[in-house]
Every structure is written in structure tokens, then in C-alpha cells.
N, C-alpha and C positions, 0 to 999 in steps of 0.2 A: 504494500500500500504506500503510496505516495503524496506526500503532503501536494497538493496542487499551488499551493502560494510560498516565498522563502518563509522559513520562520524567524519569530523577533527572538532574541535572545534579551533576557532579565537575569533580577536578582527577585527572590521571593521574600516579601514582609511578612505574610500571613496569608493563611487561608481560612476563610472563616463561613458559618453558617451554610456548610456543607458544599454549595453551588458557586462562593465565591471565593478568589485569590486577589488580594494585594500584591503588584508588582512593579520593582523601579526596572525603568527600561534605560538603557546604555547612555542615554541621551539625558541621563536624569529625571525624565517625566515619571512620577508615579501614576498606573492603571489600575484598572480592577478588569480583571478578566471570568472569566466563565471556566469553571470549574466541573466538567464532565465526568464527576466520582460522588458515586453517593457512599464510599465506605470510610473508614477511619483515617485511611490512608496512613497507617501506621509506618515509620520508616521512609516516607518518601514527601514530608510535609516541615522538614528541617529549613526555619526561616534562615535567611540569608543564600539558601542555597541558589545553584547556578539553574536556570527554568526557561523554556522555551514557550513562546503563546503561536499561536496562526491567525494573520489577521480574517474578520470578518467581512466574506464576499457581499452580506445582505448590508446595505448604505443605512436601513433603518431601524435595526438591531440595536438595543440599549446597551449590550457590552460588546467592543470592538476587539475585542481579542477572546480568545481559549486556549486555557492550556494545555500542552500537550505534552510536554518533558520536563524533567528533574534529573539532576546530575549528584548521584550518591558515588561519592568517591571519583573513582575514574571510569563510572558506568551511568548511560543516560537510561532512562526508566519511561516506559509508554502509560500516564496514568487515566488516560483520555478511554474512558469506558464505551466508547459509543463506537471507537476503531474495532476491537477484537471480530464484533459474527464477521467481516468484512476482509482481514487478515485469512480468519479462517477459511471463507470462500474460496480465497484465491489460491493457498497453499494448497485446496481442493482440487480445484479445478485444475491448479499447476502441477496435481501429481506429488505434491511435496507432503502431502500426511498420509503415510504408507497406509496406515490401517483405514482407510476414506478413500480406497480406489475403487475404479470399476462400477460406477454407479452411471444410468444415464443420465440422471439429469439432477436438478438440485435448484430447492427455492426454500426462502428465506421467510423468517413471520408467518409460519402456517399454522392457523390454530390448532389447536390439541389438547385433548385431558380436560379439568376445570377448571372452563374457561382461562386455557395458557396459550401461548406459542411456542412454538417450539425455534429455536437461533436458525437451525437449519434442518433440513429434509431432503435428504436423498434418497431414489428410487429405480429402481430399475427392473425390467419386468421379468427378469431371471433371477429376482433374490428379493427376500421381504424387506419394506422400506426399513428406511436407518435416520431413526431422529437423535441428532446432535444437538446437548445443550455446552452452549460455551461461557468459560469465568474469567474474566480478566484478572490475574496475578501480579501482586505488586509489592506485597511485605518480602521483608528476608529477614529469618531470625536465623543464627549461627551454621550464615552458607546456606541455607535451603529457604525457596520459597515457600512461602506458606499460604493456604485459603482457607478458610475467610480473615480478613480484619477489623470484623464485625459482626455482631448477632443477622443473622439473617434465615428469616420464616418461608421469605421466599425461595431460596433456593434447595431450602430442604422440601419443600413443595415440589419445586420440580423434582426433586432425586426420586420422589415418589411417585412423580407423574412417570419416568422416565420406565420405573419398573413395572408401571402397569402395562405398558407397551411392550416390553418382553412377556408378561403373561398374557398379553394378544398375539404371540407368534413374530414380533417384528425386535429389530434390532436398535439397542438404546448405549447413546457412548456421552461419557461426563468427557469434555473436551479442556481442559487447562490450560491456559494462552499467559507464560508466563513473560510478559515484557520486561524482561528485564535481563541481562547476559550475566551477569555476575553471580550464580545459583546455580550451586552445585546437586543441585538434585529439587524434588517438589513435596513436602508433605501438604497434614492437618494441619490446622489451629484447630485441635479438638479444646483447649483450655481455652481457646476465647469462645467457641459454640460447638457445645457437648452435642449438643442435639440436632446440628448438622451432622458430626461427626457420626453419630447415631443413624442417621438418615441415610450417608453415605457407606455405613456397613450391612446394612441391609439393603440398596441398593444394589450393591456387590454380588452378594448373596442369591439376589433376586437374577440375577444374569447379566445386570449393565455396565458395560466396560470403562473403564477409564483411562484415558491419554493426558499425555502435559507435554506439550511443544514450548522450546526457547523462543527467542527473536532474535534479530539483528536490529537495533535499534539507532537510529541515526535523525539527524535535521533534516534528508530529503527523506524520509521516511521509515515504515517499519515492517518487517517479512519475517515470516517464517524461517528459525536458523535448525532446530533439528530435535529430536523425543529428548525430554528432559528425566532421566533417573527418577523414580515416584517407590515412594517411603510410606505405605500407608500402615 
């Protein structure tokens, strides 16, 4: 995936009330930009850090930038939640997520279970459909990425939408889109949500597969780098 505009390069004050970020841009102007993360962002919300925004194509838009990188250490981090189904299409479609081949065809937002969508759907008329839910990864606690960085109902929702579609006969995979290169492998935060962690063992259980692909993460954009180690 490919930023379509150069990105601004900042310095991050804060982020605050989940949707927004404070940031001084090189020129000294301080912005406030758009913050496409609704989790804690645990680990990649270190003010003063070095942070990249993408200016806003729509002229009538109240916030003129978004953010989309953070620089922890010497590794930039994609925390831009609304990139991942989009990465994953293309790594699909590119052949790049070995377990995700051979399908004809593939569409995005198709409803499923109660009342959910499902990130992706792939199908093809010589094997039972295969719905892919995807997370965007963004914590690292000692070398390993972690999911989640926060309580979250809904995605234990899906884990159990996902297994009901295996006792329909079809094929269900937890997809892990860890942006970030510096993670040495992908757990749980079963200690921040037991009951995801819960959710996703019975999951398991129930027959749904689990993947966790790295990134290449960069200012002209961010792709699919290769299966990342998974620790459950």
C-alpha cells in the first residue's frame, strides 16, 4: 500500500481523546491531526516522538492531516487502523500470504454472523468460502508483538462469529497484521483481556486458524514483509 501524497514529518505533543494527536511540524506550526486508532496505543504514543501525518485530499475536512507513523527507536510503526483489510488484500491478491492462495475471487465488508462483516471473503467454487478477520498490531512488550492493547468485546465477538463458520463447513482464519519490523515473534495480551484471550482459545479449538504477517514499513508506504513467529 502506498501513501498517494509525500508524508509531513513531526514531532508528537500528545495524543489525546482517543481520535486526536497534537503535533509540531518541522516548520514549527503546531497541528492537530486525526488519529485512526481507537486502542491504547500502548508503546507507540511516546510524546516527543519522531511521527509522520498524510495531508488531507478532502479541502473541507476539519482536521488537515492523519496520522500514520511513529518512530520507536530505529523502527517506524503503521498505527493508522483503517490501512490493515487493504495491506491484506493486496498481499492476497499478490500471492504474498501463502496460507490465502488459490481462491477466485475476494470482497471486502460482507456481512456475516450478528449482524458483523466480515475484513475479507474469499471464495472459490472448488473449496468452501474462507472469511478472514484482520487486527492491526502495534504494542511490543519484550521483543514480541502483542494483541490486544485494550479491553475489546468486539473482537472477541468476532472470534466467535468466526467459529461458527467452521461449524457451517467453511473456512475461518484470525489474520495479524503486525506493522511494525522490530518483533521478534506475535503473542496474547491475555493480562490486558483474559477474555479475548479466552475467546481466542476456543476459537482455536473450534477449527479457526491463525496467521500474523510483518510489514515493511516506510514514508512511501507499507506491505506485507513475511509470517511473523506466533507464541500462543
Amino acid at each position: 500500500m502506498e501513501f498517494p501524497d509525500p508524508l509531513i514529518k513531526g514531532t508528537l505533543v500528545k495524543r489525546y481523546k482517543r481520535f486526536l494527536a497534537d503535533v509540531v511540524l518541522e516548520d514549527g506550526s503546531e497541528v492537530t491531526a486525526h488519529c485512526a486508532n481507537s486502542g491504547t496505543m500502548l508503546t507507540v504514543n511516546e510524546p516527543g516522538s519522531e511521527v509522520w501525518l498524510s495531508p488531507a485530499n478532502n479541502p473541507s475536512r476539519k482536521l488537515k492531516y492523519t496520522w500514520e507513523l511513529i518512530r520507536v527507536g530505529d523502527a517506524l510503526v503503521g498505527i493508522n487502523t483503517q490501512h490493515p483489510n487493504r495491506i491484506v488484500q493486496e498481499a492476497i491478491e499478490g500471492g504474498r500470504a501463502r496460507e490465502l492462495r488459490g481462491y477466485g475471487s475476494l470482497r471486502r465488508e460482507v456481512k456475516y454472523g450478528k449482524n458483523s462483516r466480515i475484513d475479507i471473503l474469499l471464495e472459490d467454487d472448488a473449496r468452501p468460502k474462507c472469511f478472514v478477520e484482520v487486527k492491526n498490531v502495534t504494542m511490543k512488550r519484550g521483543g514480541l508483538a502483542e494483541f490486544p492493547d485494550a479491553v475489546t468485546a468486539r473482537g472477541a465477538k468476532h472470534l466467535y462469529e468466526l467459529a461458527d463458520q467452521v461449524a457451517e463447513g467453511h473456512r475461518a482464519v484470525m489474520f495479524y497484521l503486525v506493522q511494525r519490523p522490530d518483533c521478534s515473534g506475535f503473542a496474547l495480551a491475555g493480562d490486558i483481556d483474559p477474555a479475548y484471550a479466552e475467546a481466542l482459545g476456543k476459537a482455536l479449538d473450534a477449527g479457526v486458524e491463525v496467521v500474523a504477517y510483518g510489514c515493511h514499513v516506510e514514508t512511501a508506504g507499507v506491505g506485507i514483509a513475511g509470517p511473523v513467529d506466533i507464541r500462543l
